[in-house]
C-alpha positions as CSV (number, residue, x, y, z in Angstrom):
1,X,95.3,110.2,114.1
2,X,96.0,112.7,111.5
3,X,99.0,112.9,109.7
4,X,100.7,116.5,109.0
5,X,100.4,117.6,105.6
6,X,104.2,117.2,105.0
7,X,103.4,113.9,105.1
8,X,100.8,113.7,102.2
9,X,102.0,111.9,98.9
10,X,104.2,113.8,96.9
11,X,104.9,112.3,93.3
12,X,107.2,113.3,90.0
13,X,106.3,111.2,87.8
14,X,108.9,110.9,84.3
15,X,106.9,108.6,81.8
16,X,108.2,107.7,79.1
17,X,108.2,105.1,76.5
18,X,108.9,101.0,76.8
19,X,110.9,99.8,73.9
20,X,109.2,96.5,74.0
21,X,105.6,97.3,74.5
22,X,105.2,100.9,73.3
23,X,103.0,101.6,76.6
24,X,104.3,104.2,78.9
25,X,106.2,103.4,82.4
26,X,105.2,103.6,85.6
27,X,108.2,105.9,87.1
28,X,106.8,107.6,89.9
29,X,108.8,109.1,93.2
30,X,106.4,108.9,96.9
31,X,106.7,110.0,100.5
32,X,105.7,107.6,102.6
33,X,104.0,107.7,105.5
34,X,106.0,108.1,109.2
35,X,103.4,105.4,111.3
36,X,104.0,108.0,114.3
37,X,104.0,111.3,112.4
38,X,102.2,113.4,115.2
39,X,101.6,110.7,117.4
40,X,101.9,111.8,121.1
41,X,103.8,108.1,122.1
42,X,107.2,108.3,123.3
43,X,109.8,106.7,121.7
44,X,109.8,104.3,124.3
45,X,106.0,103.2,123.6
46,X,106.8,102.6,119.5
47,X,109.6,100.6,120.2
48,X,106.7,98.3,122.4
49,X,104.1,98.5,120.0
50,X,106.8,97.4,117.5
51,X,107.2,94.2,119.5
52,X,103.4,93.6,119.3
53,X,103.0,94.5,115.8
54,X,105.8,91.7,114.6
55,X,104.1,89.3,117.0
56,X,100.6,90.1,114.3
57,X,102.9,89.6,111.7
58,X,104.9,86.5,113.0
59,X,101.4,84.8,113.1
60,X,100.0,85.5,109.8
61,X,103.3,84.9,108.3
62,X,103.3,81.0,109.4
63,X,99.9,80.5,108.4
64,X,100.4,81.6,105.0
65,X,103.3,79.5,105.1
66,X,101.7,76.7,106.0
67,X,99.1,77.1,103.4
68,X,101.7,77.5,100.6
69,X,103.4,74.6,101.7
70,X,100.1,72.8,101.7
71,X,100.1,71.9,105.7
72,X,97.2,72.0,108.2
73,X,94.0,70.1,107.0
74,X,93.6,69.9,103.1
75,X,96.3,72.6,102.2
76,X,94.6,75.2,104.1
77,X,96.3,76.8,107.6
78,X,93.7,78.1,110.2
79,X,94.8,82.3,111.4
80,X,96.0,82.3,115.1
81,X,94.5,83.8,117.3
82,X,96.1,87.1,117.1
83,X,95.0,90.6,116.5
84,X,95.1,92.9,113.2
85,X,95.3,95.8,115.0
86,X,98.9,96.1,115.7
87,X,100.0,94.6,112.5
88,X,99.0,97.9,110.4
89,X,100.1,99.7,113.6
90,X,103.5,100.6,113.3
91,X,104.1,100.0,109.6
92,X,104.9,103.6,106.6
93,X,101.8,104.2,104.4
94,X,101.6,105.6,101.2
95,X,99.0,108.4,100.5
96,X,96.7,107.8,97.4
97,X,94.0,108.7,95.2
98,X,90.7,106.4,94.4
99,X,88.7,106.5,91.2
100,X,87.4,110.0,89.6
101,X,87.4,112.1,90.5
102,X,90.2,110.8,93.0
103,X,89.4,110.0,97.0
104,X,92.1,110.7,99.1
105,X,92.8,107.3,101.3
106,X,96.1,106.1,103.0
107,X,97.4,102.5,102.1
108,X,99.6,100.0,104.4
109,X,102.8,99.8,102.4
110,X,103.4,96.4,102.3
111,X,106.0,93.7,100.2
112,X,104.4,90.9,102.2
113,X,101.2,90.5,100.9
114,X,99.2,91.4,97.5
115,X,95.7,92.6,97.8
116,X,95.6,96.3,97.0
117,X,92.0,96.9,98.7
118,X,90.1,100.0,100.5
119,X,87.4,100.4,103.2
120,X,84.2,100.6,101.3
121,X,81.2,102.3,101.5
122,X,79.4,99.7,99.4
123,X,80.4,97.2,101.8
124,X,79.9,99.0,105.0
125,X,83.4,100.0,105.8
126,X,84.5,101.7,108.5
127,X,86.5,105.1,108.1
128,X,89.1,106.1,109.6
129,X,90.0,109.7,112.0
130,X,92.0,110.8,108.2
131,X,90.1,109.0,105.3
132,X,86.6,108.8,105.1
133,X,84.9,105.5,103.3
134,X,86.0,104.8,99.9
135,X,82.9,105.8,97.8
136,X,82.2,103.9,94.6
137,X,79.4,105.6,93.5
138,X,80.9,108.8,93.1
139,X,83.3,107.5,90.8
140,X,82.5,107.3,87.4
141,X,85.5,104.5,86.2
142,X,84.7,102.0,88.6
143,X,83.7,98.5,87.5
144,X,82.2,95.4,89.0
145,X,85.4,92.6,88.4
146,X,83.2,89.5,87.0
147,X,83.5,85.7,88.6
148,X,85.1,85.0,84.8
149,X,88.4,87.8,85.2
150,X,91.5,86.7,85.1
151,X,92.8,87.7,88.6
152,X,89.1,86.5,90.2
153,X,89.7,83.1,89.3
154,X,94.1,83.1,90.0
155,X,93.6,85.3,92.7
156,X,95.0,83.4,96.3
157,X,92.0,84.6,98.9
158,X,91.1,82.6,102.1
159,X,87.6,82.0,100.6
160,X,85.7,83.2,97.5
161,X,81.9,83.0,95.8
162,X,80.5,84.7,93.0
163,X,76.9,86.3,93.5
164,X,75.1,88.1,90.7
165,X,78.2,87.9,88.7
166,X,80.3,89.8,91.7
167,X,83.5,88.0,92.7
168,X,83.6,88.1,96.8
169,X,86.6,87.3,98.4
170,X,87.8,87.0,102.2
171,X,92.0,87.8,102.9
172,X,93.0,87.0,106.3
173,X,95.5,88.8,108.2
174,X,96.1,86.9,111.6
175,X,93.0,86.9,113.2
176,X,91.4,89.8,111.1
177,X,89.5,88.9,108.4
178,X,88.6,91.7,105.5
179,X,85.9,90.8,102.6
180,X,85.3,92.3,99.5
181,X,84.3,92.4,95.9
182,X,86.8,92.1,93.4
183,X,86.8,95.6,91.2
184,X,88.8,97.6,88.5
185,X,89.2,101.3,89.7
186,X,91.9,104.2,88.8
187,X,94.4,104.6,91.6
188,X,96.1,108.2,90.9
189,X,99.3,108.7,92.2
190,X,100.5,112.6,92.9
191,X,99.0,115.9,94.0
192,X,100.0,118.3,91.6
193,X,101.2,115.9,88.9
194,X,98.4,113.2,88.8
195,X,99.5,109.8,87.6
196,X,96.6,107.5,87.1
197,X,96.7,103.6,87.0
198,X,94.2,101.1,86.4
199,X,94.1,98.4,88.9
200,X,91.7,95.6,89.9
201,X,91.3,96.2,93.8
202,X,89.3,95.4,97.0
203,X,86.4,97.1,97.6
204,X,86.0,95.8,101.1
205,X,85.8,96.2,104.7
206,X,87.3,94.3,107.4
207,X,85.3,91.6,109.3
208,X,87.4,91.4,112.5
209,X,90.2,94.0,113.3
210,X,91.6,97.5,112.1
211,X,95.0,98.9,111.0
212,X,94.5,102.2,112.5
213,X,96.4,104.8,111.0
214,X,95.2,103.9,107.3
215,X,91.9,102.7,105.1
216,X,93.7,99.7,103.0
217,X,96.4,97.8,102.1
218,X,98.9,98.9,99.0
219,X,100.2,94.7,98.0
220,X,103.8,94.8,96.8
221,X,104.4,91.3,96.7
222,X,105.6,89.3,94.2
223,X,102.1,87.4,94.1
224,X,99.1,87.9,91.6
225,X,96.8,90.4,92.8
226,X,99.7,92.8,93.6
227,X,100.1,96.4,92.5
228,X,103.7,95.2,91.5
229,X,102.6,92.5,89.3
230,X,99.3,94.3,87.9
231,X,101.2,96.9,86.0
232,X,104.4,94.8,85.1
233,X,106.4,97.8,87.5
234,X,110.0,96.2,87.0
235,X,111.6,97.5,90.1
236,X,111.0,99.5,92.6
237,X,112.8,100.3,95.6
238,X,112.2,102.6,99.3
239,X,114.0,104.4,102.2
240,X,112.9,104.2,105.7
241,X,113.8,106.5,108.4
242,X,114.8,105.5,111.7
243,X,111.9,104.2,113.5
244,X,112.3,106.7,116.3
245,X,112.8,110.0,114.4
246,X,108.9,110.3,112.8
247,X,109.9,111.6,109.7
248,X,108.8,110.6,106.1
249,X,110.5,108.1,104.5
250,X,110.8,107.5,100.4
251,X,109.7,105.6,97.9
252,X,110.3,105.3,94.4
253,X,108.9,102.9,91.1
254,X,110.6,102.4,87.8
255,X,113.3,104.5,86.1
256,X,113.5,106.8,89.7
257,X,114.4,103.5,91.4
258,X,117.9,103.6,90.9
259,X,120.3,103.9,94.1
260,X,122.9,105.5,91.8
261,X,121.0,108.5,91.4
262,X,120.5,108.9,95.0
263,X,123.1,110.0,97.7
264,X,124.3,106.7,99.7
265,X,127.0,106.6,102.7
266,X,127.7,103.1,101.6
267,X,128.3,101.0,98.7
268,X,125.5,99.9,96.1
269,X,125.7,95.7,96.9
270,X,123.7,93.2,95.1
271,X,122.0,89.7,95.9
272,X,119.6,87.9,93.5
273,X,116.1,86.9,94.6
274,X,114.9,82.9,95.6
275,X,111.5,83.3,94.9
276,X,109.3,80.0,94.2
277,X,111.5,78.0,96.6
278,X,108.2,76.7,98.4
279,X,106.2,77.3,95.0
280,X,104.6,80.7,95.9
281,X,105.3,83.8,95.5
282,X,104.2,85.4,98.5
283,X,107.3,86.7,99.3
284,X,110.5,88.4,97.8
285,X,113.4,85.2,99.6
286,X,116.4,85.9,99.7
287,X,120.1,83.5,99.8
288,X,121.1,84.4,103.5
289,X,124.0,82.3,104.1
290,X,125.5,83.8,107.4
291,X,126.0,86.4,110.2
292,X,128.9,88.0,111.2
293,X,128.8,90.4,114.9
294,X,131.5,92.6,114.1
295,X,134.4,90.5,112.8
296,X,133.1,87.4,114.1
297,X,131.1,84.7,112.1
298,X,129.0,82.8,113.6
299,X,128.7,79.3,113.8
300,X,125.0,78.7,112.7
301,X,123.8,75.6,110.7
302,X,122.8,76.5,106.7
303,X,119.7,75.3,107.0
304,X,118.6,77.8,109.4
305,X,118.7,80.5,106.9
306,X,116.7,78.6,104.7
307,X,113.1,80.6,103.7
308,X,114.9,84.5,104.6
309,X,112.5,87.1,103.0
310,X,112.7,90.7,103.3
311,X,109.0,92.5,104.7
312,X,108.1,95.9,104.8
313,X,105.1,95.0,107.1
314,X,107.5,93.0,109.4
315,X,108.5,95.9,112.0
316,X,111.3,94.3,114.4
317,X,113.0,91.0,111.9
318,X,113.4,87.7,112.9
319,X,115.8,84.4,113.1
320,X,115.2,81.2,113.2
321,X,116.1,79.7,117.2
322,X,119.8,78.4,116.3
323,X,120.5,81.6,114.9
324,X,119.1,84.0,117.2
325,X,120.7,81.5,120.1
326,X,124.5,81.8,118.5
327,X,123.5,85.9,117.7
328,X,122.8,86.3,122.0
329,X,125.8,84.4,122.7
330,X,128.1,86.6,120.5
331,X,125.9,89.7,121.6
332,X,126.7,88.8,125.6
333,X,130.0,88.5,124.4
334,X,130.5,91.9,122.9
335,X,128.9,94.0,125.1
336,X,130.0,92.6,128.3
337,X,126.6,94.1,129.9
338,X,124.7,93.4,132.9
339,X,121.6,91.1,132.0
340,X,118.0,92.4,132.1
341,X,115.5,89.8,132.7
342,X,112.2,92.0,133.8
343,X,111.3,93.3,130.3
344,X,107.7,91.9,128.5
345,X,108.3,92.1,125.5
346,X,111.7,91.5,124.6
347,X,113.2,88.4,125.9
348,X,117.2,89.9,125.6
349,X,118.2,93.0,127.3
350,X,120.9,94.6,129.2
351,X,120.8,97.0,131.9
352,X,122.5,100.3,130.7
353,X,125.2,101.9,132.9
354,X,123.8,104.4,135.2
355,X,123.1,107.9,133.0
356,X,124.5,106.7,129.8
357,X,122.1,106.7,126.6
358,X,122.1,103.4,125.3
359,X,123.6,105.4,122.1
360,X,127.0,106.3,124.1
361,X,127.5,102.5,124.1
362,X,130.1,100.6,122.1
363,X,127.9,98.0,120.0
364,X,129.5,96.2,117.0
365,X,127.5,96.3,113.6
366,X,125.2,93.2,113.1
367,X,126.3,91.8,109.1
368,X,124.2,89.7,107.0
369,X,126.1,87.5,104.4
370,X,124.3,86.9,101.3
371,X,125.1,84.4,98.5
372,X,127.6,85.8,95.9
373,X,129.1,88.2,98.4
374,X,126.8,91.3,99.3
375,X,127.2,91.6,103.0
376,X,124.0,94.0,104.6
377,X,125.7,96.1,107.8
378,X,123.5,96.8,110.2
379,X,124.6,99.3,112.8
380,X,123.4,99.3,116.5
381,X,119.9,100.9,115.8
382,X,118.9,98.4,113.3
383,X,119.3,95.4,115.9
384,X,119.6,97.3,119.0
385,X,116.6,99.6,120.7
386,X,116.0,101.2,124.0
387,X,111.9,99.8,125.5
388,X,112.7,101.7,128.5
389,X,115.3,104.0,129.9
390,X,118.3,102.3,131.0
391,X,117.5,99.2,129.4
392,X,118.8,98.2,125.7
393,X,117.1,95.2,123.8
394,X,117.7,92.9,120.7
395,X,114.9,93.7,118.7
396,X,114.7,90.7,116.6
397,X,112.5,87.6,117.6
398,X,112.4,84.5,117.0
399,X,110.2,82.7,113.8
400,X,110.9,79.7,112.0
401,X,112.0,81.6,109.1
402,X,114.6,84.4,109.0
403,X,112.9,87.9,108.4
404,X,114.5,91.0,106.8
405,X,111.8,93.8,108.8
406,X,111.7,97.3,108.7
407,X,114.3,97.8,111.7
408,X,116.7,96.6,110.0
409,X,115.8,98.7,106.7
410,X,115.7,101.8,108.0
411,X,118.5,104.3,107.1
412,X,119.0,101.6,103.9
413,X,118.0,102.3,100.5
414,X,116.8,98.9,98.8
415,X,115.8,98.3,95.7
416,X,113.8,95.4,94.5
417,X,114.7,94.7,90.7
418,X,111.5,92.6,90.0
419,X,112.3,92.4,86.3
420,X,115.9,90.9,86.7
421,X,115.2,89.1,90.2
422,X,117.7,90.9,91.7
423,X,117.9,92.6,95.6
424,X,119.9,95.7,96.0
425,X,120.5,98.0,98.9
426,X,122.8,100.7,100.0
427,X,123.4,102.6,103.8
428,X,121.5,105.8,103.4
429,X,120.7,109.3,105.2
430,X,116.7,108.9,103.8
431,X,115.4,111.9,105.0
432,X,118.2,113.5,103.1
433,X,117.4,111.9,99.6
């Protein structure tokens, strides 16, 4: 499914000079990617597909859990038996070019996980209806990552072997399975103002599964092999537009990552980052410490916010089962609607009165409570969504750790200080930055 050319990556990159190292920045401003930019579903169908795309995600995420934490057989955690396919489904990409001269390919924009990897010709890859096979024989800085680098012997893959001096890798998403060889390529950023970075990449192909509307993965995790970490970025930060609307969201790296310079509806609040609390850092975790529906706290135990992260590839957000058990009550409470038990893929709904959008309907916001004050508000679209008409559904599910996904992002500039371990964010109009 081709995406409209107003959707293509455009970058202005500022680089200047850091003090400390006397190499230049990495300050770069993106569009990213609507996943339904021309898509013919109703807004009906995305909110289901985003039900089966966390469901993808809910699965991968507690098996890399489970391998951090050293469970299941020998510190390893066998993928469930779920497809890729909707995981990369419903989640913004970020438009990019490969190795030089540059290959146009679309990447999954993704702060859960760390490869940076492409569909490969020299590993058989399938393209896609908008990118064709990554070509590495047409590029003339491409470069064979030996078993002795740095990031092939750190590196966190499912499995890896070295062959001929070529480090091959497997990553495992759910049930999908991509394989690879480790390589150094320049990723150029920008259309007319190119903005090249050297990275060490996937050259790969997937062995099970697809992620439809792009030919890769763009890693913005905390972890290793991440584009983050690779060039030292110290922040970065993104706007998503409401899931429904199909329009382009925003990203930014660097100096242009400052909400300050940006337009907001809200105030700027701040939260610092628990990374390493299981001893990985595979995601960015966050101190949630409690939820509010409208004025009114809720009772939840501590511990059931323990392990919160915040996931660009997690579409609908989750709670752990006390939680999301107190947030129904309070909900039922509130809204003092008719239940809706029919619905297969969201396990709380209400029926709608009779020829009244589910937006003419009094909803208080949804407030997340962080340590040292910061307090996210999350108004009736970020929690709320419509699967079908007359019918109005909690979107977030359940997991056994609390997740920060993109419905809850959209229309909320955050910024993720990687240098200072600090979490910002800010209510924003993003297609009006």
């Amino acid at each position: 499914m081709a995406a409209p050319s107003a959707f293509i990556l455009l970058l202005v990159p500022v680089l200047a000079s850091m003090a400390a190292t006397g190499t230049a920045s990495f300050d770069v401003r993106a569009e990213l990617n609507h996943p339904y930019a021309g898509s013919p579903l109703s807004r009906y169908e995305m909110v289901r597909e985003a039900a089966s795309a966390s469901k993808a995600r809910r699965a991968w995420t507690a098996a890399r859990l489970a391998k951090a934490c050293g469970r299941g057989g020998g510190g390893t955690a066998s993928a469930p038996d779920v497809p890729v396919t909707p995981l990369g489904r419903s989640i913004y990409t970020l438009t990019v070019g490969v190795g030089t001269p540059p290959q146009r390919h679309t990447l999954v924009h993704d702060t859960g996980s760390d490869l940076v990897w492409v569909e490969c010709k020299l590993l058989n890859g399938t393209a896609t209806p908008t990118d064709p096979l990554y070509d590495p024989g047409k590029s003339s800085s491409f470069a064979a990552v030996p078993c002795d680098g740095k990031l092939c012997r750190e590196g966190e893959f499912e499995s890896k072997n070295c062959s001929r001096n070529r480090c091959l890798y497997t990553y495992a998403y759910g049930s999908g399975r991509t394989v690879g060889e480790l390589a150094s390529e320049v990723f150029t950023f920008g259309v007319h103002h190119k903005v090249p970075a050297t990275l060490n990449f996937g050259c790969g192909r997937f062995l099970k599964g697809d992620i439809f509307n792009a030919s890769g993965f763009l890693g913005l995790s905390p972890d290793k092999l991440s584009f983050v970490t690779q060039l030292q970025i110290p922040r970065f930060s993104y706007c998503l537009s409401p899931y429904t609307d199909r329009k382009s969201g925003h990203m930014f790296f660097g100096a242009m990552a400052d909400l300050s310079r940006y337009k907001t509806t809200g105030p700027i609040q701040t939260t610092s980052f628990l990374n390493n609390r299981i001893g990985s850092n595979i995601y960015y975790f966050l101190p949630l410490i409690g939820i509010s529906v409208g004025a009114k706290k809720l009772s939840i135990p501590a511990s059931s916010f323990a392990g919160t992260f915040v996931d660009s590839g997690y579409t609908t957000g989750a709670l752990t089962a006390p939680a999301l058990d107190a947030l129904k009550e309070a909900l039922a409470d509130a809204l003092k609607l008719p239940r809706s038990s029919s619905d297969p893929d969201y396990d709380f709904c209400f029926q709608l009165p009779r020829g009244v959008p589910m937006e003419a309907v009094p909803a208080p916001p949804l407030v997340y409570h962080f340590e040292g004050g910061a307090a996210m508000v999350l108004p009736r679209e970020s929690y709320l969504a419509e699967p079908s008409p007359g019918e109005m559904c909690l979107v977030i599910g359940v997991d056994a750790q609390p997740v920060i996904g993109n419905f809850q992002q959209q229309n909320m500039h955050v910024l993720f200080d990687v240098q200072n371990q600090k979490f910002s964010f800010a209510p924003t109009q993003c297609d009006q930055i």
